[in-house]
C-alpha positions as CSV (number, residue, x, y, z in Angstrom):
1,X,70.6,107.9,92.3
2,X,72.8,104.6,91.9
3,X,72.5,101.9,94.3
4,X,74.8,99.3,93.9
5,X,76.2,96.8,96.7
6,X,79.7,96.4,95.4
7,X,82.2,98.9,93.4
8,X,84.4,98.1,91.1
9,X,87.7,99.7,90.7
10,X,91.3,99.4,89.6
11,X,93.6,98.2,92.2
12,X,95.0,101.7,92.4
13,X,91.7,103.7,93.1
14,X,90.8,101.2,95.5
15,X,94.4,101.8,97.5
16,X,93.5,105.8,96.8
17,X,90.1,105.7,98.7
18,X,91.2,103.1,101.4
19,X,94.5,105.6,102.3
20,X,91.6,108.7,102.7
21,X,89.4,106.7,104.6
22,X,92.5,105.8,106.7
23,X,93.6,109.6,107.4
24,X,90.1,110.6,108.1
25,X,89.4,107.9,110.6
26,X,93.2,109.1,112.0
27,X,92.4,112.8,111.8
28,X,89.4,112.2,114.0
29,X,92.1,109.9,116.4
30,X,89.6,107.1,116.5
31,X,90.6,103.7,116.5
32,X,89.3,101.4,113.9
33,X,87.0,99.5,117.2
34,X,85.4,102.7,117.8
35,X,84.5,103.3,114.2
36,X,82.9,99.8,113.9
37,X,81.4,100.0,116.9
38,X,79.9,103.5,116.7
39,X,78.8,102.8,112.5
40,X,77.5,99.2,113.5
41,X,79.7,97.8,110.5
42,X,81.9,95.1,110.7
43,X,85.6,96.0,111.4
44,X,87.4,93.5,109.7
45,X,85.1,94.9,106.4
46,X,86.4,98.5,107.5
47,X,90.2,97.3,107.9
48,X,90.2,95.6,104.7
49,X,88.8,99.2,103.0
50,X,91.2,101.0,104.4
51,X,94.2,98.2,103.3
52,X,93.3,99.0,100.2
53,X,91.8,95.1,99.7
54,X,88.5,96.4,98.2
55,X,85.1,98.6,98.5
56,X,82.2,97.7,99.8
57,X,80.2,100.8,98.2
58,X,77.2,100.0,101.2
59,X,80.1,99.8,103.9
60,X,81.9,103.1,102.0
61,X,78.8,105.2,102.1
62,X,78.0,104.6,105.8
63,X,81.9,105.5,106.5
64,X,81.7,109.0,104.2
65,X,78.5,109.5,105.9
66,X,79.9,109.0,109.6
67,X,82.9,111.1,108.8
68,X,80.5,113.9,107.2
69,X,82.6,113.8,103.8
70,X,80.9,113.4,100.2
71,X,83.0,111.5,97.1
72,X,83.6,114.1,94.0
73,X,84.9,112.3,90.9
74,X,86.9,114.6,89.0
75,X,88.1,114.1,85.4
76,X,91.7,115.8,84.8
């Protein structure tokens, strides 16, 4: 299993995952306050995921994990 406490990705991935984070926090209708509060993370950290700004692969595991989703990397 890899542990790491930050990911590093192209601009583009990074605005990829922060837009699914985005509808699956909107398909639940939660509002980013409710998210923080109920995951105990930080919600400017979560906002700045979601914008696309970067990943926090700690902070992006406790969201997939909250929103009972897994990450599947795919080559094409």
């Amino acid at each position: 299993m890899l542990h790491l406490k930050s990911c590093y990705m192209d601009k583009q991935t990074i605005r990829e995952v922060g837009q699914e984070l985005w509808k699956l926090c909107q398909e639940r209708r939660m509002y980013l306050r409710t998210v923080a509060h109920q995951t105990n993370l930080p919600e400017r950290i979560i906002e700045g995921m979601e914008n696309g700004k970067f990943i926090q692969y700690t902070t992006f595991r406790s969201l997939t994990e909250f929103y009972g989703k897994k990450m599947r990397v795919v080559f094409e």
